[in-house]
ROLOLUM-572779 format. One line per 8 residues: number of its first residue (from 0); their letters; for each residue x, y, z of N, C-alpha, C. Coordinates in nm, 2 decimals, padded with zeros to 4 digits. Example, Ala and Ser with C-alpha at 12.3 -4.5 7.8 and 13.67 -1.06 7.14 Angstrom:
BEGIN
0	as	01.32/-00.57/00.78/01.23/-00.45/00.78/01.32/-00.33/00.78  01.28/-00.22/00.71/01.37/-00.11/00.71/01.29/00.00/00.79
//
This chain:
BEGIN
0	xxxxxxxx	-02.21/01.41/-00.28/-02.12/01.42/-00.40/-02.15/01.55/-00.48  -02.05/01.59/-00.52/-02.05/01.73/-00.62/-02.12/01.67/-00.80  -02.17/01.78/-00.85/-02.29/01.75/-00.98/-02.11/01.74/-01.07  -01.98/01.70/-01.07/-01.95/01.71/-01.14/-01.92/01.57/-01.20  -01.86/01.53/-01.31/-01.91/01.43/-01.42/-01.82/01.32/-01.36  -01.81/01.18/-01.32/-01.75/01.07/-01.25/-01.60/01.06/-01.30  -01.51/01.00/-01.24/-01.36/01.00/-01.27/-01.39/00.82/-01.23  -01.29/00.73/-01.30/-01.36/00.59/-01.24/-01.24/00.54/-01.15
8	xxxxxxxx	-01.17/00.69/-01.12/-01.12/00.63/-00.98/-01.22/00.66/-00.90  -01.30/00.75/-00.86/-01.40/00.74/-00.80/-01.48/00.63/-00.67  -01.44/00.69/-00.53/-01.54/00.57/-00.49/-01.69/00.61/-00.44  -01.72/00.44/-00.49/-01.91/00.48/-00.56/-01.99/00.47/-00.35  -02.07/00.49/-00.39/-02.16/00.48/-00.25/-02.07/00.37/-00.16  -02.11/00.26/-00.21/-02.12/00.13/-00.11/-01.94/00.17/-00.07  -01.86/00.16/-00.16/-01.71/00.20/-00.10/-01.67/00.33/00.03  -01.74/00.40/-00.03/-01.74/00.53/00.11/-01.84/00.48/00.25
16	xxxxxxxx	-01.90/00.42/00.19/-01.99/00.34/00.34/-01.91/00.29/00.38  -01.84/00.20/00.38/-01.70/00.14/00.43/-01.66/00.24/00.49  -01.57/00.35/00.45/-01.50/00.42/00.55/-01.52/00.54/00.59  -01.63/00.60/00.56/-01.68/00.72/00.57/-01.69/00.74/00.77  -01.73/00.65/00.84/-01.66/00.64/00.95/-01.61/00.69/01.05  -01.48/00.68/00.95/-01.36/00.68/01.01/-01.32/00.86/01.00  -01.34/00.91/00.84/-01.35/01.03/00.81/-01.45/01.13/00.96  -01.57/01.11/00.94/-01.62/01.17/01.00/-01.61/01.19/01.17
24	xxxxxxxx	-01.53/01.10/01.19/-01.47/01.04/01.36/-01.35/01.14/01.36  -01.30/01.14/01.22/-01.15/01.24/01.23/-01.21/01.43/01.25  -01.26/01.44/01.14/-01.31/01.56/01.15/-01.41/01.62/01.28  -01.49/01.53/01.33/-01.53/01.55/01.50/-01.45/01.60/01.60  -01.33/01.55/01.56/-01.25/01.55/01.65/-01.12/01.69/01.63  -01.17/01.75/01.49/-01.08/01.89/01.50/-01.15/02.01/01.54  -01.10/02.06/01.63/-01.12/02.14/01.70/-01.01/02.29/01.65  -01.08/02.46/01.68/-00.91/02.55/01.66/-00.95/02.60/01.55
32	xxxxxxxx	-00.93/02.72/01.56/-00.92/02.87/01.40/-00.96/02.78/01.31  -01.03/02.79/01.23/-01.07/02.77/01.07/-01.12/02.66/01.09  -01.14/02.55/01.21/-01.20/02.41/01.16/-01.33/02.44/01.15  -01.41/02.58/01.23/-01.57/02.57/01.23/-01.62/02.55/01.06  -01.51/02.64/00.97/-01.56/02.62/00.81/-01.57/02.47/00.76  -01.62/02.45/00.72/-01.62/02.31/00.68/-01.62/02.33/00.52  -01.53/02.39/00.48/-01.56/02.40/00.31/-01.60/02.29/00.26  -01.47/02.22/00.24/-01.48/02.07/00.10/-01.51/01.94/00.17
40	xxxxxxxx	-01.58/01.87/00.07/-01.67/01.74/00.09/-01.57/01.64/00.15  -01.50/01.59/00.22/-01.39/01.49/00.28/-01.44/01.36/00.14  -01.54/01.31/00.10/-01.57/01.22/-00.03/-01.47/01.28/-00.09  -01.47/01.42/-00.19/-01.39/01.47/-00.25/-01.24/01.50/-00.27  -01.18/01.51/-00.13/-01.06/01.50/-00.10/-00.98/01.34/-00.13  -01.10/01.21/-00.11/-01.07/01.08/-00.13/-01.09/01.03/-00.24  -01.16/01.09/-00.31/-01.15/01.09/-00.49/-01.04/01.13/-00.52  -00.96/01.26/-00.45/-00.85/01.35/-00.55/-00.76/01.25/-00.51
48	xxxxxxxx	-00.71/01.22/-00.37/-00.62/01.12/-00.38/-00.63/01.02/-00.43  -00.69/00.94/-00.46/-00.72/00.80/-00.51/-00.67/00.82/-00.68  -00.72/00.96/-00.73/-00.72/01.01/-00.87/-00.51/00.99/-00.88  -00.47/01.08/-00.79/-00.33/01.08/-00.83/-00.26/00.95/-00.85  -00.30/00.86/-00.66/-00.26/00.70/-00.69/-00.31/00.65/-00.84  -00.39/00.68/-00.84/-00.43/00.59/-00.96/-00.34/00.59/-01.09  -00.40/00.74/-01.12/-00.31/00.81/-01.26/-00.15/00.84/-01.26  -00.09/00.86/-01.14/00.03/00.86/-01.13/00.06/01.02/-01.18
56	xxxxxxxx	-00.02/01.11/-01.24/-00.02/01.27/-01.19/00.03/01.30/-01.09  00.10/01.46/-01.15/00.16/01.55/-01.03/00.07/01.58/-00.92  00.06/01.65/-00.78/-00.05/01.69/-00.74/-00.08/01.80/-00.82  -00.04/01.91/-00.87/-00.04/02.06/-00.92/-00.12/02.00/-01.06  -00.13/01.89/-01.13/-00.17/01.86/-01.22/-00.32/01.83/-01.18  -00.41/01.81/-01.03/-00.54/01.76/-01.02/-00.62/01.83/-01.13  -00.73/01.74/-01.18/-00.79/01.85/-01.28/-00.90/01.91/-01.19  -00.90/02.06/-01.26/-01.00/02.16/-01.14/-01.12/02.11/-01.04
64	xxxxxxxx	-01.19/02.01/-01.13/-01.35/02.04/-01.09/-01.30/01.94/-00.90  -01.17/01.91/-00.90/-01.14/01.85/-00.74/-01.11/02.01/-00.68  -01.11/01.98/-00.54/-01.10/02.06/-00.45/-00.93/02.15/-00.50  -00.88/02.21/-00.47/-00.70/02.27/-00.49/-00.61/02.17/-00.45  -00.52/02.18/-00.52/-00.42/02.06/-00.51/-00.38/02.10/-00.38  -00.31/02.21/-00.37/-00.26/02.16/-00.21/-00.32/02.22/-00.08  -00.49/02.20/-00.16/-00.59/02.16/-00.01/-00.56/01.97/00.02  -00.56/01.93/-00.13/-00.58/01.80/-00.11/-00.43/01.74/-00.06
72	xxxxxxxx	-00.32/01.78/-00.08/-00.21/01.76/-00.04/-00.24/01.78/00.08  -00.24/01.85/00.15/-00.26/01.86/00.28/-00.34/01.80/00.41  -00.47/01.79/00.32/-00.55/01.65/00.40/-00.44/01.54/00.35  -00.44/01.48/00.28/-00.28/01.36/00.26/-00.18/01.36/00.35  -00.13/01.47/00.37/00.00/01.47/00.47/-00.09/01.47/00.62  -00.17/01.51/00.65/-00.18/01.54/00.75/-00.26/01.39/00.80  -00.34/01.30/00.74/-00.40/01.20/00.74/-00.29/01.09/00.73  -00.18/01.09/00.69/-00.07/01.02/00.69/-00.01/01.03/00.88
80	xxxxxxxx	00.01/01.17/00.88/00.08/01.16/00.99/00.01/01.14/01.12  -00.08/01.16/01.16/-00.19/01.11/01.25/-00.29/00.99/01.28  -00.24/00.92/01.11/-00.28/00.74/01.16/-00.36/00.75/01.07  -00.45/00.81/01.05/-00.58/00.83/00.95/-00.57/00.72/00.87  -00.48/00.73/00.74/-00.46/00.63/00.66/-00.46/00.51/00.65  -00.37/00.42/00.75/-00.32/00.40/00.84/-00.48/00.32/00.87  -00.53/00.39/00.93/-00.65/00.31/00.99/-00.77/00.29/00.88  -00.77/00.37/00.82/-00.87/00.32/00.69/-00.80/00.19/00.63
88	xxxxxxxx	-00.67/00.21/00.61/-00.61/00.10/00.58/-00.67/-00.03/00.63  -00.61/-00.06/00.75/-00.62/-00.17/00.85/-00.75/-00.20/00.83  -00.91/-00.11/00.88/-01.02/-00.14/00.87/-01.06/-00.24/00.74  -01.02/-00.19/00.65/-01.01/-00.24/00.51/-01.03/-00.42/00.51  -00.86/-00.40/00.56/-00.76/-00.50/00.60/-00.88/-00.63/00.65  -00.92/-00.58/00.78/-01.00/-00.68/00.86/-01.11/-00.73/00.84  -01.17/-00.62/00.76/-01.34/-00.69/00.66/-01.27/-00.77/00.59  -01.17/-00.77/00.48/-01.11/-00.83/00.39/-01.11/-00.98/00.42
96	xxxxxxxx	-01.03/-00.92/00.51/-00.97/-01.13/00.59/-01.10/-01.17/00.64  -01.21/-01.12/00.72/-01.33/-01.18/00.77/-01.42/-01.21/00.65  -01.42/-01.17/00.53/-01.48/-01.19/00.42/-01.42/-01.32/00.33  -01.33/-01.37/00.39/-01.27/-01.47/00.37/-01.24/-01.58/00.48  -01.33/-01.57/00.55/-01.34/-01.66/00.66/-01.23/-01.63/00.74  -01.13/-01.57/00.74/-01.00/-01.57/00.85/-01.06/-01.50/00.97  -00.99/-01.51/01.07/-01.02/-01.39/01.18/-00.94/-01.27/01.13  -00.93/-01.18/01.18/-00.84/-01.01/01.18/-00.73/-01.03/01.22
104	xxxxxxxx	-00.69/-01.13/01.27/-00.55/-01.13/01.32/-00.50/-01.25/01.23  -00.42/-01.23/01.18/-00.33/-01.34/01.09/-00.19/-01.39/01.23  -00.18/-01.55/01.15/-00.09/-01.65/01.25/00.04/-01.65/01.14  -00.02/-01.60/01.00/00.12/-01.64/00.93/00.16/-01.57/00.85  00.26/-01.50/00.78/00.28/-01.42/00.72/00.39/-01.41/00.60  00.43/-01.34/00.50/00.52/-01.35/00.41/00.59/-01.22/00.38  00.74/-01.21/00.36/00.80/-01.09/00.41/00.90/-01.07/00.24  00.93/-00.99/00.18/00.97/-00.94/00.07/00.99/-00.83/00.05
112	xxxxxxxx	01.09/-00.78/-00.05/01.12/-00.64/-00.07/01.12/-00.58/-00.23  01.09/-00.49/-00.26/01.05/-00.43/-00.40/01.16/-00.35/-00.41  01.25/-00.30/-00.51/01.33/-00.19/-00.57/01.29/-00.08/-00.68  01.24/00.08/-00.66/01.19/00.11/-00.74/01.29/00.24/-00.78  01.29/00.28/-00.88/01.32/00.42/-00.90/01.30/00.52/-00.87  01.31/00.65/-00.84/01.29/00.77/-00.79/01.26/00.86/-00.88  01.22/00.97/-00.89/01.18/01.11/-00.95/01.30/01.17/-00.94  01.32/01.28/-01.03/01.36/01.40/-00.96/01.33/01.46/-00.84
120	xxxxxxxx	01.23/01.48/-00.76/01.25/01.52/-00.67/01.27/01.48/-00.56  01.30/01.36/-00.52/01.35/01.30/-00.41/01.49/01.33/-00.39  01.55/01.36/-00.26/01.66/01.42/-00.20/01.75/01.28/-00.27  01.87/01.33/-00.26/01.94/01.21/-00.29/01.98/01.12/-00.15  01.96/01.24/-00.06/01.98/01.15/00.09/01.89/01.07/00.11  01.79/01.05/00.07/01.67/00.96/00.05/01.69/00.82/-00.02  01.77/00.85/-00.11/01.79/00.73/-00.23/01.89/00.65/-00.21  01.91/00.57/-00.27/02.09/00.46/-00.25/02.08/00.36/-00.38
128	xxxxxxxx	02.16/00.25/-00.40/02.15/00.21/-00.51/02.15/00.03/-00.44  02.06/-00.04/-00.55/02.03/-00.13/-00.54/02.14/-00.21/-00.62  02.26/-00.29/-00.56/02.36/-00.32/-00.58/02.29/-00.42/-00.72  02.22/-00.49/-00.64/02.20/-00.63/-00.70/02.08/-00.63/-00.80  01.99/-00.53/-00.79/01.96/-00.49/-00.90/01.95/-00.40/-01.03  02.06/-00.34/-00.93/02.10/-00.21/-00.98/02.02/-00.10/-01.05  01.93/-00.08/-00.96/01.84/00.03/-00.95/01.88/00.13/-00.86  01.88/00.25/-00.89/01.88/00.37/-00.79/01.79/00.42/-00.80
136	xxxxxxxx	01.72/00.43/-00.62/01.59/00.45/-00.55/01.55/00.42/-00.42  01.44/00.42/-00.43/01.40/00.38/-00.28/01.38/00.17/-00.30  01.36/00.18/-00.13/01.34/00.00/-00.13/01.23/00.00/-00.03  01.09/-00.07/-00.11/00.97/-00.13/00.01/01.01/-00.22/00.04  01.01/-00.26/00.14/01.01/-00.35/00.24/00.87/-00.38/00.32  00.82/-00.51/00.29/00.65/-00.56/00.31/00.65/-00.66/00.35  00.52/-00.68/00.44/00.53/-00.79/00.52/00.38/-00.79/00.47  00.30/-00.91/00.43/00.16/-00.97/00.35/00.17/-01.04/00.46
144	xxxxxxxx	00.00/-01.06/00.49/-00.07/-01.20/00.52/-00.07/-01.29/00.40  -00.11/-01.39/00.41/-00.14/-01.55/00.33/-00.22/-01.49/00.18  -00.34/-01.38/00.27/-00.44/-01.31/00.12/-00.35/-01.25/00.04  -00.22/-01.18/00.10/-00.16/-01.14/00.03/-00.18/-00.95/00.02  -00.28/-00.93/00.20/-00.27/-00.82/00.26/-00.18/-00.76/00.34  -00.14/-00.65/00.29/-00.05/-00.57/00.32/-00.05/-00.58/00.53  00.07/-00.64/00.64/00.04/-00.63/00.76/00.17/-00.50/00.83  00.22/-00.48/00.74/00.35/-00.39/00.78/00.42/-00.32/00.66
152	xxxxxxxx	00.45/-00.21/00.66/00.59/-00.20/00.54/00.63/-00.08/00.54  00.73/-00.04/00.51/00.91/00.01/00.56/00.98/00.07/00.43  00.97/00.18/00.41/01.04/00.26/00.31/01.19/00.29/00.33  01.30/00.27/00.26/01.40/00.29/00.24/01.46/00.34/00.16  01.62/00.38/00.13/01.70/00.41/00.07/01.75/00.27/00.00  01.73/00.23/-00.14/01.72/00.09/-00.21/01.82/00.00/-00.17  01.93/00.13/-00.10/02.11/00.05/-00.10/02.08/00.00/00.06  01.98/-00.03/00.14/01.97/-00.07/00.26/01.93/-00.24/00.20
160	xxxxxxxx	02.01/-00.31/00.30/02.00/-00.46/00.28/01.84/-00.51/00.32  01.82/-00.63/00.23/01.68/-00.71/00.29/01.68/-00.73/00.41  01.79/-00.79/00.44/01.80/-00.85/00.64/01.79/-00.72/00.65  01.87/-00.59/00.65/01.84/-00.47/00.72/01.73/-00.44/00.73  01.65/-00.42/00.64/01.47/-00.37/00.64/01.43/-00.47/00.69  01.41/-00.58/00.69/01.33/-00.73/00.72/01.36/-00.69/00.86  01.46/-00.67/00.95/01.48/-00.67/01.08/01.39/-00.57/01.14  01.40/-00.44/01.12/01.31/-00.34/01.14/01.12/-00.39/01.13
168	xxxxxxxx	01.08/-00.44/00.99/00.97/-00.48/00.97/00.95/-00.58/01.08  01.04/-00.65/01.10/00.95/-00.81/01.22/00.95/-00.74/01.31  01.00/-00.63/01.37/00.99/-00.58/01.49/00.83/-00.49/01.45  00.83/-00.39/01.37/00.70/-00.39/01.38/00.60/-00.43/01.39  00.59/-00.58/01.29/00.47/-00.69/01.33/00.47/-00.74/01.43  00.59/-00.78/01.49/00.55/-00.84/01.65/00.51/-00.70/01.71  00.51/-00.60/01.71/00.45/-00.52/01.77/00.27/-00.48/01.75  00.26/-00.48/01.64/00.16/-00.46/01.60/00.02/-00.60/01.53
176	xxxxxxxx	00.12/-00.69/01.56/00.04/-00.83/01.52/00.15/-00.92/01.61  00.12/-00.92/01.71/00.19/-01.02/01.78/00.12/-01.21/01.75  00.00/-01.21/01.71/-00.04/-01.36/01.69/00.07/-01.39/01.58  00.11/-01.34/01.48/00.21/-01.34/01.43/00.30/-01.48/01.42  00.32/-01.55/01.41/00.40/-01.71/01.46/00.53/-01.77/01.36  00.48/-01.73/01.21/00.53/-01.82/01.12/00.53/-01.66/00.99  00.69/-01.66/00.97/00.70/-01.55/00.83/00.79/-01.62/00.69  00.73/-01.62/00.58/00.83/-01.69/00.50/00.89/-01.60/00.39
184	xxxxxxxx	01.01/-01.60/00.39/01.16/-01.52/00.34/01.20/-01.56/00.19  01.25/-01.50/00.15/01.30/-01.60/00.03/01.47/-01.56/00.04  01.53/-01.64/-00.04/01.67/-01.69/00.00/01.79/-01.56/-00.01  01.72/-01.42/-00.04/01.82/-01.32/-00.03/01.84/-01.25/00.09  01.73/-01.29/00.22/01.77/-01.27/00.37/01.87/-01.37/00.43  01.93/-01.30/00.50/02.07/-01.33/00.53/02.03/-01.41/00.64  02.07/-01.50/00.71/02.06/-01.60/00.87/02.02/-01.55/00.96  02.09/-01.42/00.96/02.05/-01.30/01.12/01.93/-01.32/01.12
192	xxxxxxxx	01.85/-01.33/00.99/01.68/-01.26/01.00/01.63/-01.36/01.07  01.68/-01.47/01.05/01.59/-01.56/01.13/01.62/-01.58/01.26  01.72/-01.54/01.34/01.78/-01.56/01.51/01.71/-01.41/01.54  01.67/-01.29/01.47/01.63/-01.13/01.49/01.42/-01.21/01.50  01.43/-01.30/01.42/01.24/-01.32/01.42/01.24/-01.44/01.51  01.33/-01.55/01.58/01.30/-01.64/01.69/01.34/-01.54/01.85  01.41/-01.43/01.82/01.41/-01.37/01.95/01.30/-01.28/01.97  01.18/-01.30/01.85/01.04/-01.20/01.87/00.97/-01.31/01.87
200	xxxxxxxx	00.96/-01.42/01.88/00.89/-01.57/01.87/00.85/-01.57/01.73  00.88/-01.51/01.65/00.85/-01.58/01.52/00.92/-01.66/01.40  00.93/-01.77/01.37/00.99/-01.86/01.31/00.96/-01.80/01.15  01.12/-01.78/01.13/01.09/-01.72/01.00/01.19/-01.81/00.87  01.13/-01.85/00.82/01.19/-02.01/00.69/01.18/-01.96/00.59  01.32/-01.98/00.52/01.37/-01.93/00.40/01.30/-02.01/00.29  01.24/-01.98/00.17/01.20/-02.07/00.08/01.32/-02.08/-00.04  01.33/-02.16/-00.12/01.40/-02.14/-00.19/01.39/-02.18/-00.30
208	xxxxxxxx	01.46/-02.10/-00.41/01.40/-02.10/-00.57/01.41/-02.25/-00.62  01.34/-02.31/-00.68/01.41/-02.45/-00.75/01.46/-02.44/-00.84  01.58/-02.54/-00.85/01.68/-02.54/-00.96/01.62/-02.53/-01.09  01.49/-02.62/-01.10/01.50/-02.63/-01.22/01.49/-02.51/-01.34  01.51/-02.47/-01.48/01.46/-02.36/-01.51/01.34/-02.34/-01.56  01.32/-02.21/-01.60/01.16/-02.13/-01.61/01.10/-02.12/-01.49  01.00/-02.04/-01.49/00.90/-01.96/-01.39/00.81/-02.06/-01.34  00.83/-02.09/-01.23/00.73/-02.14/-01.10/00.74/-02.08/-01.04
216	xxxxxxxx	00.60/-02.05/-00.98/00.55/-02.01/-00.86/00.62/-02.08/-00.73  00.67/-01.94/-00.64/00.75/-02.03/-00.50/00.62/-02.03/-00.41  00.59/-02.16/-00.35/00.51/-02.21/-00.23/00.56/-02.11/-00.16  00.41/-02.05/-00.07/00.41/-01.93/00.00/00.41/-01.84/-00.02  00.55/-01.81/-00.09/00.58/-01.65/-00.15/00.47/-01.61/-00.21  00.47/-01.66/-00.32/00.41/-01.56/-00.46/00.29/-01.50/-00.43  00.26/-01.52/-00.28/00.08/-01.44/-00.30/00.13/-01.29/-00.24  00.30/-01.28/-00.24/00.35/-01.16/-00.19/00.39/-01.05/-00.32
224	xxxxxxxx	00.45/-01.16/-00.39/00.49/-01.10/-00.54/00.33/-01.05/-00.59  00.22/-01.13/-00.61/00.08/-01.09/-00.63/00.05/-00.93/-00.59  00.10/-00.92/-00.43/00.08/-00.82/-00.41/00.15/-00.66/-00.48  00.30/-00.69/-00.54/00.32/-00.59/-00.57/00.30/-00.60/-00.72  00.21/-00.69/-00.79/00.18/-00.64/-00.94/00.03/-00.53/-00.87  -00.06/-00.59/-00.75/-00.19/-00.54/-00.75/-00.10/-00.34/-00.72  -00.01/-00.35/-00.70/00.06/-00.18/-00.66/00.11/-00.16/-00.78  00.12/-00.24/-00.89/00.16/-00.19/-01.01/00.07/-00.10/-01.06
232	xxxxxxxx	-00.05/-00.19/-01.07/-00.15/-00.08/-01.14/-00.18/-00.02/-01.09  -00.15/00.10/-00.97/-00.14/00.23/-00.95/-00.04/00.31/-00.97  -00.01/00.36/-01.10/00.06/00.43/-01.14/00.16/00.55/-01.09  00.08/00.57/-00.95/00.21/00.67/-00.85/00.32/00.57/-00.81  00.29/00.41/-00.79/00.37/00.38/-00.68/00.46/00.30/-00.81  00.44/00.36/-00.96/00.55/00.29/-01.07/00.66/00.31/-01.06  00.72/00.43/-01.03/00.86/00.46/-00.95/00.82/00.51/-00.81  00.91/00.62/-00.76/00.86/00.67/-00.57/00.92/00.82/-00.62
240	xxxxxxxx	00.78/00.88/-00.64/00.75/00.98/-00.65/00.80/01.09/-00.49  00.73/01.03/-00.40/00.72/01.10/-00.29/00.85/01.15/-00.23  00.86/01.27/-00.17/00.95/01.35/-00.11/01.00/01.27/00.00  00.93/01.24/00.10/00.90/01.17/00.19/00.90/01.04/00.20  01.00/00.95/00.23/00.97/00.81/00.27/00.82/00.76/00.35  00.79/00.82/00.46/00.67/00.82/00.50/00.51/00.83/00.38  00.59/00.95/00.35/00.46/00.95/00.24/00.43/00.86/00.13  00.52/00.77/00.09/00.56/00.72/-00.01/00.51/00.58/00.08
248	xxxxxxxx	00.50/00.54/00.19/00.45/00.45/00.28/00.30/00.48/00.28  00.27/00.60/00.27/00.12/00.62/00.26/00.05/00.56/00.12  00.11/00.63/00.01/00.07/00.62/-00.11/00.04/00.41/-00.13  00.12/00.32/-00.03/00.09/00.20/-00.06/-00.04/00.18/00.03  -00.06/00.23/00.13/-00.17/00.23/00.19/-00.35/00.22/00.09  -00.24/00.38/00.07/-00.42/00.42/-00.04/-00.45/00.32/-00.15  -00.32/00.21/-00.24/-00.31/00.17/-00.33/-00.42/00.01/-00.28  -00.34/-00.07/-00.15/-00.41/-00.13/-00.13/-00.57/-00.13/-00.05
256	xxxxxxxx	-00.60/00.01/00.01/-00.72/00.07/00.03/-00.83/00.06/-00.09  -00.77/00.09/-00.17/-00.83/00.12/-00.30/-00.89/-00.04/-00.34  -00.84/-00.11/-00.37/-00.81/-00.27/-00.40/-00.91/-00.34/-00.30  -00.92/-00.36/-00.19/-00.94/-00.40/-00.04/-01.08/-00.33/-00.07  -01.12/-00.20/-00.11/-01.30/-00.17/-00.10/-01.36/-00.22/-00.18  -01.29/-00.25/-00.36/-01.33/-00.29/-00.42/-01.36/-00.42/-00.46  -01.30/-00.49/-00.33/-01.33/-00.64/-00.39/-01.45/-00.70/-00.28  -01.41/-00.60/-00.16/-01.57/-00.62/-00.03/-01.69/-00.59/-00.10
264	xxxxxxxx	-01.64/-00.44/-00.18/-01.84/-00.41/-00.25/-01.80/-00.51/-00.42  -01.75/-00.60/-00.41/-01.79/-00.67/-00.56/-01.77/-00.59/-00.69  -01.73/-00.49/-00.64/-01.62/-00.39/-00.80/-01.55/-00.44/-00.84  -01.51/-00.40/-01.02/-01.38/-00.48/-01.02/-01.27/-00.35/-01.03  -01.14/-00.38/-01.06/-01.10/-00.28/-01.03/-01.03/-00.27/-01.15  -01.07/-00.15/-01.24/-01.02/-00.10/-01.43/-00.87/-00.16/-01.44  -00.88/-00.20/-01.52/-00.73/-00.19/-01.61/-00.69/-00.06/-01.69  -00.54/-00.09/-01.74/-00.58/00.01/-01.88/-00.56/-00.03/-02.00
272	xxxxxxxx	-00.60/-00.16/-02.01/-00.62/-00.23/-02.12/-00.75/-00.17/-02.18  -00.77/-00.17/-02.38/-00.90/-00.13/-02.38/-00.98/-00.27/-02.43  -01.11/-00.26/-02.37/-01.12/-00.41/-02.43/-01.18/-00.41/-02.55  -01.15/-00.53/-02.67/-01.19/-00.54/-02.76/-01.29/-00.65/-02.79  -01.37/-00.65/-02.94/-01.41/-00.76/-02.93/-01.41/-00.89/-02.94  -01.29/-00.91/-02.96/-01.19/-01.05/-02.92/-01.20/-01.08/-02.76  -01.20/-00.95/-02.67/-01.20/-00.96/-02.51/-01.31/-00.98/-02.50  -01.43/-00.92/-02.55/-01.61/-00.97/-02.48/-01.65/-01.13/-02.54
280	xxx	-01.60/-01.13/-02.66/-01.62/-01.27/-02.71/-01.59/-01.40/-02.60  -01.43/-01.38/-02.56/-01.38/-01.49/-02.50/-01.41/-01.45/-02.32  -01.52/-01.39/-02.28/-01.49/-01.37/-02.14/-01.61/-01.49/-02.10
//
């Protein structure tokens, strides 16, 4: 670690023991002009992104004492497009579930979609409009296990239908989690989704809201909804910043990466509430 003064996005020892790993497995393996330099700390590159997820800052905005913004942009894109993430992810993923007694492979799953807004800089060919909620932006499309870990997810143009992305997504999970058995929908997927998930063998059942009014929790779902408040509080993924659909797939990676080390090493993870003494009293 560099002598410079802590950011509390910051991951502390026991969190980089987790994936330091994987880092060092990547870097082994580059070979070619300029890899013999080893300038910047790869810890420090995973502070700077973690810093933007977090704060929701431009990259151009990193404050100095991190490596140059678009050194660190570029470990980003390049760790996106090669799996890197991706696999820090997943690793994450598997202590997670084994730390909760599950095995690594999940039998059951919950599938939903988020509508967010865009930046200025996203192409508009990128974007569409969210009829029904009438948002113009992009649309995540996510598939959770039971914990309410991230198993798949699918960046769009917001005006692409839930059965449209949902169809795409089951094909990924049966590809990539085939134990996969059982996915639960909520009632704005269309019928196809479910004859597109029994021709991948997975039985996928609509839940549906109850009549009665005010806020209940839907059996099954809501540990999906859970997941995208735990993406709220990273401030890049409050609209979709990213150029890139892909990248913008990455950015949830790091969000639930982030989340996922801190609850293995027993951290909690900041709000930005400030607490008061009304808050230490009653804890």
């Amino acid at each position: 670690m560099s002598a410079r003064r802590p950011y509390r996005s910051d991951v502390s020892d026991a969190r980089w023991a987790l994936i330091e790993p994987v880092f060092a497995a990547w870097r082994a393996r580059r070979t070619g002009p300029g890899t013999a330099a080893r300038v910047h700390d790869l810890r420090e590159i995973v502070n700077a992104i973690l810093y933007v997820n977090r704060t929701g800052i431009p990259w151009e905005y990193l404050p100095h004492d991190f490596p140059p913004y678009k050194t660190v942009y570029d470990y980003y894109a390049k760790w996106e497009a090669d799996g890197t993430t991706q696999q820090v992810h997943d690793l994450l993923r598997d202590k997670t579930r084994r730390s909760h007694g599950r095995s690594a492979e999940p039998t059951a799953a919950v599938i939903d979609a988020q509508s967010v807004k865009t930046s200025a800089n996203v192409a508009e060919t990128s974007q569409g409009i969210d009829a029904g909620k009438k948002i113009k932006g992009r649309k995540r499309h996510v598939i959770t296990d039971t914990l309410g870990l991230v198993l798949a997810v699918l960046v769009t143009a917001a005006s692409v239908h839930d059965t449209t992305g949902g169809k795409l997504l089951l094909d990924d999970l049966a590809a990539a989690h085939p134990t996969v058995s059982k996915v639960w929908a909520d009632g704005g997927y269309q019928s196809s989704i479910l004859n597109h998930g029994a021709g991948l063998g997975i039985d996928v059942q609509v839940v549906q809201r109850p009549r009665t009014k005010g806020f209940e929790p839907l059996p099954k779902r809501w540990v999906i909804e859970r997941t995208f408040g735990w993406l709220m509080q990273h401030r890049r993924l409050t609209r979709d910043y990213e150029a890139l659909p892909q990248r913008s797939r990455a950015m949830i990676h790091w969000a639930m990466a982030n989340k996922m080390s801190r609850e293995l090493t027993g951290e909690s993870t900041p709000t930005w509430r400030i607490e008061t003494d009304m808050d230490a009293r009653t804890v």
